[in-house]
C-alpha positions as CSV (number, residue, x, y, z in Angstrom):
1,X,-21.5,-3.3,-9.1
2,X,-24.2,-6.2,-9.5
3,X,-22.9,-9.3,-10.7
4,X,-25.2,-8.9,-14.0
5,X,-23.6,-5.2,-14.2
6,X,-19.6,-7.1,-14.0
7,X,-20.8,-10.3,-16.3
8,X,-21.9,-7.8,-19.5
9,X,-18.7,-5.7,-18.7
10,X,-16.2,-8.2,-18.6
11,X,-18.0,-9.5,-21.5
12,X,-17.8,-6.4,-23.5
13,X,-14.1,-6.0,-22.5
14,X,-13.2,-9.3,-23.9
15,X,-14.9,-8.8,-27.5
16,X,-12.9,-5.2,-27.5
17,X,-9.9,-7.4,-26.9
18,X,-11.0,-10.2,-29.9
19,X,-12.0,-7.1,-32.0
20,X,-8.7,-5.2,-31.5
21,X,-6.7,-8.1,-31.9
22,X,-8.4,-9.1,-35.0
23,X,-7.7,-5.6,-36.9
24,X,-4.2,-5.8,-35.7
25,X,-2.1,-7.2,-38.7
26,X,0.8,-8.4,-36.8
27,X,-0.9,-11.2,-34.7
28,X,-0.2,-14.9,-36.0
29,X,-3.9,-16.1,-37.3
30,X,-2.8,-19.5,-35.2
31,X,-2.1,-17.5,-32.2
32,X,-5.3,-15.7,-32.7
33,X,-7.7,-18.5,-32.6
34,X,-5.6,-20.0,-29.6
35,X,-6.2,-16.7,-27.9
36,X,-9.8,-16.5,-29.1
37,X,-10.2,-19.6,-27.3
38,X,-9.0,-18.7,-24.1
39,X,-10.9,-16.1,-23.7
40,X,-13.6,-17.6,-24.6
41,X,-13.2,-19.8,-21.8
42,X,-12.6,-17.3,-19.7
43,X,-15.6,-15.7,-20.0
44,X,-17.9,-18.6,-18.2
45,X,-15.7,-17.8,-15.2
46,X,-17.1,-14.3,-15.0
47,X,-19.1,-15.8,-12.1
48,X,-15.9,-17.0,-10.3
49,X,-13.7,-13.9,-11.1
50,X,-16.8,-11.7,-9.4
51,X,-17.0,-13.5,-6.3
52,X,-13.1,-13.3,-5.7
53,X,-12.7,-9.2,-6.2
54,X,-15.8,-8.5,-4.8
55,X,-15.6,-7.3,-1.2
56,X,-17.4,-9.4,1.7
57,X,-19.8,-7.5,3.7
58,X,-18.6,-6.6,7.1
């Protein structure tokens, strides 16, 4: 996997994550934009989270 290919995935898996906690009327709307923000975050460390699972050439 190309380090384009895991940057749009892990971005698509953290909207699915925003999306499904959205529709879920249980969640707090305060918690909701605390999370929102953290993942949001996390996502310009796609770069970093690539690097450390991917494996080193031999």
């Amino acid at each position: 996997m190309t380090e384009e290919e895991f940057d749009a995935t892990f971005a698509y898996t953290l909207d699915m994550l925003l999306a499904t906690m959205a529709e879920e009327p249980e969640i707090d709307p305060e918690k909701f934009f605390s999370m929102a923000c953290v993942l949001e975050n996390l996502r310009f460390f796609s770069p970093v989270l690539y690097g450390a699972i991917r494996k080193k050439p031999e």
